[in-house]
TIFI-326745 format. One record per residue (C-alpha): residue number from 1; x, z, y; chain. Coordinates in nm, 3 decimals. Layout:
N
+-----+---------+---------+---------+-------+
:  nr :       x :       z :       y : kette :
+-----+---------+---------+---------+-------+
: NUM :       X :       Z :       Y :     A :
...
+-----+---------+---------+---------+-------+
//
This chain:
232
+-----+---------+---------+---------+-------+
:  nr :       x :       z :       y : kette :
+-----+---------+---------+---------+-------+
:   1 :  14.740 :  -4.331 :   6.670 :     A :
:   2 :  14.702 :  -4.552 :   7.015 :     A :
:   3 :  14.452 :  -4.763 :   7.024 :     A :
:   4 :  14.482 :  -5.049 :   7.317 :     A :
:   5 :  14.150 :  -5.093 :   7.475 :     A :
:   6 :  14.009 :  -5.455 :   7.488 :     A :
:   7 :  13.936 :  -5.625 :   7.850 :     A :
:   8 :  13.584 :  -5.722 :   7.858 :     A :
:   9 :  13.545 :  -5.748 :   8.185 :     A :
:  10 :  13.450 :  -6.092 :   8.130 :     A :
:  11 :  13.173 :  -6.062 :   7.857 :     A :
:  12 :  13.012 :  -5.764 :   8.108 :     A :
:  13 :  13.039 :  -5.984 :   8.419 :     A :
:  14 :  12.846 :  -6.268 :   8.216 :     A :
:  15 :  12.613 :  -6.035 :   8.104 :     A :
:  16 :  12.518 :  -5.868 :   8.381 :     A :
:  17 :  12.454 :  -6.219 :   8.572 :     A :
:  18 :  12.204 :  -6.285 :   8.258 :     A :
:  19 :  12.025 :  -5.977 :   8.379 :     A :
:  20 :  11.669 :  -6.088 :   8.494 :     A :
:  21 :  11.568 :  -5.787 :   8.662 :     A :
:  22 :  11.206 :  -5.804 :   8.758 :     A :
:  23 :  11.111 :  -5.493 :   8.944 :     A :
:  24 :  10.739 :  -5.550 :   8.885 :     A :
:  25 :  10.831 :  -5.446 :   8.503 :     A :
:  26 :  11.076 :  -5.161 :   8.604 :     A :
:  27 :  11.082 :  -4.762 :   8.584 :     A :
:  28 :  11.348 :  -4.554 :   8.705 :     A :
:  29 :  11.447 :  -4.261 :   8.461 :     A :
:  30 :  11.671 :  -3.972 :   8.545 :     A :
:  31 :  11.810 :  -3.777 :   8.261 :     A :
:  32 :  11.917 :  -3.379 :   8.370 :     A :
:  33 :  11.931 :  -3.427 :   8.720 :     A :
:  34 :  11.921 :  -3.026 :   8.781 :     A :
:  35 :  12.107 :  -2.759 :   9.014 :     A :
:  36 :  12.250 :  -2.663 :   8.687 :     A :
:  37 :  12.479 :  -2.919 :   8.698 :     A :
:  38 :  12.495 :  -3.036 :   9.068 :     A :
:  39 :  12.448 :  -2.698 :   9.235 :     A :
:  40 :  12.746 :  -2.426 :   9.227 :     A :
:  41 :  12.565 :  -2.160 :   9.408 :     A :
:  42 :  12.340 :  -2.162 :   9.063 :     A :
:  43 :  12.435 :  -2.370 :   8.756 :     A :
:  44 :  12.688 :  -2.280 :   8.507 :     A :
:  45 :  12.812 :  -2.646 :   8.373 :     A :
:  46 :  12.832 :  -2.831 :   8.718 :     A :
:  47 :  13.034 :  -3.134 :   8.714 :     A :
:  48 :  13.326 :  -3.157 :   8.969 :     A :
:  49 :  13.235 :  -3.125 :   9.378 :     A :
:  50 :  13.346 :  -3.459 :   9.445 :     A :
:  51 :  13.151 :  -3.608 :   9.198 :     A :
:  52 :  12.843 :  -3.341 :   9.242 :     A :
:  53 :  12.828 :  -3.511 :   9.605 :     A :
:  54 :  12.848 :  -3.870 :   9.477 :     A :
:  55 :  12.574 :  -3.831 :   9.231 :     A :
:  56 :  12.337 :  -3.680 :   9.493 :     A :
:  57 :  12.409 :  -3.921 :   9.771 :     A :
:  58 :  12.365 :  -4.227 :   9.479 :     A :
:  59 :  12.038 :  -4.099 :   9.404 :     A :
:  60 :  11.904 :  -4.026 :   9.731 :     A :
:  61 :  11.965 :  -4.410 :   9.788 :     A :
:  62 :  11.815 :  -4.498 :   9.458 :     A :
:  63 :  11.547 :  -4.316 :   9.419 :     A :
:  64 :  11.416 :  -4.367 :   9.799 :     A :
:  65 :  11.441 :  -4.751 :   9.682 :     A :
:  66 :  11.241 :  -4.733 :   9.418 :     A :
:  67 :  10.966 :  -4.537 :   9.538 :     A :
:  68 :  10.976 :  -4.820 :   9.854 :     A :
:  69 :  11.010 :  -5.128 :   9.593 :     A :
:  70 :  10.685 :  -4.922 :   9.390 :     A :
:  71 :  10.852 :  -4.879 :   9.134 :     A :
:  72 :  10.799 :  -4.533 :   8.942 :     A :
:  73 :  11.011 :  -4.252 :   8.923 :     A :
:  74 :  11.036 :  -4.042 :   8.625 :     A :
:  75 :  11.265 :  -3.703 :   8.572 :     A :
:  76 :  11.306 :  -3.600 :   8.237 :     A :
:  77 :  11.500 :  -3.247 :   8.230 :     A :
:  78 :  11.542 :  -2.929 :   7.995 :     A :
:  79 :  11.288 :  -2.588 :   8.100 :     A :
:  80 :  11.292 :  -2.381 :   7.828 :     A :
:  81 :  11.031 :  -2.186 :   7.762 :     A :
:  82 :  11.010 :  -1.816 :   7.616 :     A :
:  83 :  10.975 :  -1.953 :   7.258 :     A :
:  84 :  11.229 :  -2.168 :   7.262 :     A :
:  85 :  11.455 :  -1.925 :   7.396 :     A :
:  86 :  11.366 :  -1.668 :   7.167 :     A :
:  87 :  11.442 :  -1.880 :   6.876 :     A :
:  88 :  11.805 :  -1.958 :   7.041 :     A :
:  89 :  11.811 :  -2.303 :   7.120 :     A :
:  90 :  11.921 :  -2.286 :   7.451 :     A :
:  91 :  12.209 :  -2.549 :   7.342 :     A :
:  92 :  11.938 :  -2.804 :   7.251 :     A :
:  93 :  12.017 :  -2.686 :   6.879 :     A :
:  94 :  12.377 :  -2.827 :   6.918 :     A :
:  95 :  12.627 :  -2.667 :   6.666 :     A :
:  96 :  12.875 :  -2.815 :   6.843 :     A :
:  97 :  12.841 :  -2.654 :   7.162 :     A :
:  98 :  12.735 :  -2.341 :   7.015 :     A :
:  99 :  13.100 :  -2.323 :   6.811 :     A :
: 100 :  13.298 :  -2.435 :   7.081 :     A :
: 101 :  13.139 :  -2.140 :   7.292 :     A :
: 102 :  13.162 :  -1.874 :   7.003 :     A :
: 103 :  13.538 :  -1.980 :   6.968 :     A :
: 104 :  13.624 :  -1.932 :   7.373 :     A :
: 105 :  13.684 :  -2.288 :   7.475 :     A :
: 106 :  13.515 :  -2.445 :   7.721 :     A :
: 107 :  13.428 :  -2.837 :   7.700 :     A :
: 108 :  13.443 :  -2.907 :   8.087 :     A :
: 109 :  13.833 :  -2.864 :   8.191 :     A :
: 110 :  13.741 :  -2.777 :   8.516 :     A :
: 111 :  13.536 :  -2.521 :   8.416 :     A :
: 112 :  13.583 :  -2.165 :   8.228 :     A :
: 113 :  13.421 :  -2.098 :   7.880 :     A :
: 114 :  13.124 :  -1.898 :   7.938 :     A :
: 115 :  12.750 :  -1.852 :   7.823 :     A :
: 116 :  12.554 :  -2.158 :   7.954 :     A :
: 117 :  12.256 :  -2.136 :   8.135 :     A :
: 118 :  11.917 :  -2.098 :   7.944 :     A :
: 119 :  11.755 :  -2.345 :   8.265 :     A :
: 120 :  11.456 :  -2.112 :   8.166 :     A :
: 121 :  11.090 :  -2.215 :   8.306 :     A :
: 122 :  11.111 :  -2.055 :   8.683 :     A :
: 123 :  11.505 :  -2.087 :   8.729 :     A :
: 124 :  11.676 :  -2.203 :   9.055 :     A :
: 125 :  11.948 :  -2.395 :   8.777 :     A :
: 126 :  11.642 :  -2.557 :   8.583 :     A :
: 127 :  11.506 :  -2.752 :   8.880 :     A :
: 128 :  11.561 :  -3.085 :   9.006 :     A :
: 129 :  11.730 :  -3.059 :   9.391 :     A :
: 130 :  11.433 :  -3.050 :   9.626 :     A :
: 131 :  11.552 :  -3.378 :   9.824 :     A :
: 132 :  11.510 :  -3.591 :   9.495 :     A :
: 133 :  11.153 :  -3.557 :   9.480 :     A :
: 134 :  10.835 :  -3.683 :   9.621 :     A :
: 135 :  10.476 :  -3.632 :   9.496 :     A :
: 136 :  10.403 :  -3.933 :   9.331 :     A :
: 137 :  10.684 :  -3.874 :   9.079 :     A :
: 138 :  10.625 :  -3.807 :   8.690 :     A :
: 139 :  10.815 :  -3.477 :   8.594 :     A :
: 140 :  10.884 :  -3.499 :   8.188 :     A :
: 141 :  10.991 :  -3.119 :   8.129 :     A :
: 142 :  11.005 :  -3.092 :   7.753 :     A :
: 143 :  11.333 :  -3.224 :   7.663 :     A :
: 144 :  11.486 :  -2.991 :   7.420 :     A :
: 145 :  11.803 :  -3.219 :   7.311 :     A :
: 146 :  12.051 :  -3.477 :   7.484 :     A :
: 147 :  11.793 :  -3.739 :   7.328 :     A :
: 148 :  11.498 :  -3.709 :   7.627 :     A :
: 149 :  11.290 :  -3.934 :   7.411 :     A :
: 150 :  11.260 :  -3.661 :   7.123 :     A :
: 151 :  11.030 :  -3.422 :   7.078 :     A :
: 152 :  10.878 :  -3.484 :   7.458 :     A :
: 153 :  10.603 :  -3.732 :   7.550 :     A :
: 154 :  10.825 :  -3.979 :   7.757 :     A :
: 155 :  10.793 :  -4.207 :   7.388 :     A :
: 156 :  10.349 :  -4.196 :   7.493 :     A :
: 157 :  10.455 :  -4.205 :   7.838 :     A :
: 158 :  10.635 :  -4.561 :   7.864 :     A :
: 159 :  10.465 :  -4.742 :   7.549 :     A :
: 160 :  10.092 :  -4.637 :   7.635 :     A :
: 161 :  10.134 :  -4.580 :   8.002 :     A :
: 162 :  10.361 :  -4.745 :   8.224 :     A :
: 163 :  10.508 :  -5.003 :   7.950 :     A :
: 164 :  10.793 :  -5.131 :   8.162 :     A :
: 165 :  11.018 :  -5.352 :   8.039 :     A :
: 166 :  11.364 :  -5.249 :   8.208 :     A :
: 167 :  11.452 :  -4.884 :   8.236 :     A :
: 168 :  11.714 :  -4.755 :   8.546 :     A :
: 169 :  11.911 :  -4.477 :   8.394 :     A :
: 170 :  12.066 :  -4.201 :   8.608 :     A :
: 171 :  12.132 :  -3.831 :   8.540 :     A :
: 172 :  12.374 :  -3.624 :   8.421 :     A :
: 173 :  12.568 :  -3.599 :   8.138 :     A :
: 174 :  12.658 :  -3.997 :   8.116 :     A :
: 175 :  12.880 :  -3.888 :   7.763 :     A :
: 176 :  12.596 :  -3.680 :   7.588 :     A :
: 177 :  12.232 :  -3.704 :   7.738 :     A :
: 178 :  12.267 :  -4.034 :   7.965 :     A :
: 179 :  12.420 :  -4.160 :   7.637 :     A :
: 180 :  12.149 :  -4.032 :   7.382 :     A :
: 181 :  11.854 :  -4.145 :   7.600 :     A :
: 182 :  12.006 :  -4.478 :   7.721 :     A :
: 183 :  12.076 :  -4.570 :   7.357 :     A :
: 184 :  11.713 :  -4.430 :   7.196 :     A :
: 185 :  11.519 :  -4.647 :   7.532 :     A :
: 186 :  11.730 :  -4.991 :   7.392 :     A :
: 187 :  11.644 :  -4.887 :   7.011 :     A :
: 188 :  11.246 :  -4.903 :   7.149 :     A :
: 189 :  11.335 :  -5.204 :   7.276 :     A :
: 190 :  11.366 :  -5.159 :   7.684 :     A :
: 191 :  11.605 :  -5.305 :   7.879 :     A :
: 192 :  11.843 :  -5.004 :   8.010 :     A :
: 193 :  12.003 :  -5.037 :   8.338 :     A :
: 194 :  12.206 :  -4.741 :   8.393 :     A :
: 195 :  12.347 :  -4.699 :   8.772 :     A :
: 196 :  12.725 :  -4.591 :   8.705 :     A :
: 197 :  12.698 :  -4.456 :   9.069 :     A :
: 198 :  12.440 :  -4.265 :   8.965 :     A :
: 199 :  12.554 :  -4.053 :   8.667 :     A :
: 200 :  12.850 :  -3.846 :   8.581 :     A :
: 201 :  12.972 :  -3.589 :   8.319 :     A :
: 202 :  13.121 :  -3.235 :   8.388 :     A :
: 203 :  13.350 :  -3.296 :   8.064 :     A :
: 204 :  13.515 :  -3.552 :   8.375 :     A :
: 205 :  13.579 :  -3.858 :   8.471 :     A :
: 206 :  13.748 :  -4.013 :   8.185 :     A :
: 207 :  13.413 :  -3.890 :   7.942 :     A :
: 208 :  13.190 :  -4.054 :   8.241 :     A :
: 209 :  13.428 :  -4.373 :   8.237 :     A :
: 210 :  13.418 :  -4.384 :   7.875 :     A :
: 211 :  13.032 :  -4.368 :   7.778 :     A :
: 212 :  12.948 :  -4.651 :   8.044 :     A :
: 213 :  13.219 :  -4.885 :   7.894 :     A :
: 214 :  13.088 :  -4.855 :   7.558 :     A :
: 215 :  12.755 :  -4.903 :   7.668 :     A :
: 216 :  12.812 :  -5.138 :   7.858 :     A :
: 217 :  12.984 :  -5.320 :   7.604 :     A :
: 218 :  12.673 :  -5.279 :   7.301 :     A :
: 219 :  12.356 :  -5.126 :   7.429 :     A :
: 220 :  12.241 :  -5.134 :   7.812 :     A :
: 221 :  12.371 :  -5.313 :   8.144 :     A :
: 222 :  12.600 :  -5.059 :   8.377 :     A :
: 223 :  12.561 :  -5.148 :   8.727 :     A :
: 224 :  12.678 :  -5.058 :   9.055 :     A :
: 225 :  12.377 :  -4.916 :   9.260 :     A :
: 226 :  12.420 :  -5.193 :   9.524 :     A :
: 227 :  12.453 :  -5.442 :   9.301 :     A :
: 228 :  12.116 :  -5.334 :   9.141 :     A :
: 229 :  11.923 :  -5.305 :   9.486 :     A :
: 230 :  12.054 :  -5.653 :   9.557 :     A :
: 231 :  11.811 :  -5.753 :   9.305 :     A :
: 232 :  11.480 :  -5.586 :   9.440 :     A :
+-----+---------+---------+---------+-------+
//
């Protein structure tokens, strides 16, 4: 069955002009931004060169922003520690994944099915690429599922702490944990911004292109990252 896919390039247009972004209210979240998935020379499940290179550039840009416009930076990634990878959740308890590896297929077409990496506490693949951090950012390490709200302390950290109203997404996967966290942020009732230049998916371009038209279309604004530092 085809289904013919809707233009709303007019309702997102209209609703991104209603955006009033107030940077004085604003955090900027990335979601998995690790070598694991941006580094070859380490990770296991890296998304596509060409789009490794646009995601780093993006977020050079973006981040460097932020931390100029004062507004805070906050990485929320996967390190798993011994116990969790003794008790085999190193696919954030995803039966999905798991199957799909136990029956030889692998999920990324550009990419052979093989054992993903642990991103255990220590591990080149479980850190966030050196040039994408300064010292006054917040490092959320706990995330144990595509959700980076659950089961970490990023819920404490932006109700009780920096209680901003909008939240800049970036990271990788935009189909799974871009997805998961941009839609649990807009269920606490933030305002999610994800950067489309800023996120991408090693299942490819079409998952990446997906996820940000249906969020754009029912949960969080998708912007272009010079269309969102216009607004600084």
């Amino acid at each position: 069955m085809q289904i013919e896919v809707a233009d709303r390039g007019e309702f997102k247009a209209r609703m991104n002009d209603a955006l009033a972004f107030d940077r004085r209210r604003a955090v900027v979240l990335t979601v998995d931004l690790q070598r694991e998935y941006l580094d070859p020379s380490v990770g296991q499940s890296v998304v596509e060169p060409d789009e490794a290179a646009r995601v780093l550039e993006a977020n050079a840009r973006l981040l460097d922003a932020c931390r100029a416009a004062d507004i805070r930076v906050v990485h929320a990634y996967v390190v798993r520690p011994p116990h969790d990878l003794e008790a085999g959740i190193q696919d954030g308890g995803l039966a999905y994944t798991r199957a799909a590896r136990e029956a030889g297929v692998s999920q990324a077409p550009h990419l052979p099915p093989r054992s993903r990496s642990d991103r255990a506490a220590g591990s080149p693949e479980s850190e966030v690429p050196a040039h994408l951090v300064a010292e006054s950012d917040i490092h959320v390490t706990s995330k144990k599922s595509l959700d980076g709200f659950a089961h970490t302390e990023l819920d404490f950290l932006f109700s009780r702490v920096l209680r901003p109203r909008f939240v800049i997404v970036t990271g990788i996967n935009t189909d799974t944990c871009v997805y998961a966290t941009t839609f649990s942020a807009a269920n606490r009732g933030y305002w999610p911004i994800v950067v489309r230049d800023c996120v991408a998916s090693m299942r490819g371009r079409d998952s990446h292109e997906m996820a940000l038209e249906l969020m754009s279309r029912s949960i969080a604004w998708v912007l272009g990252l010079d269309e969102l530092l216009r607004r600084f």
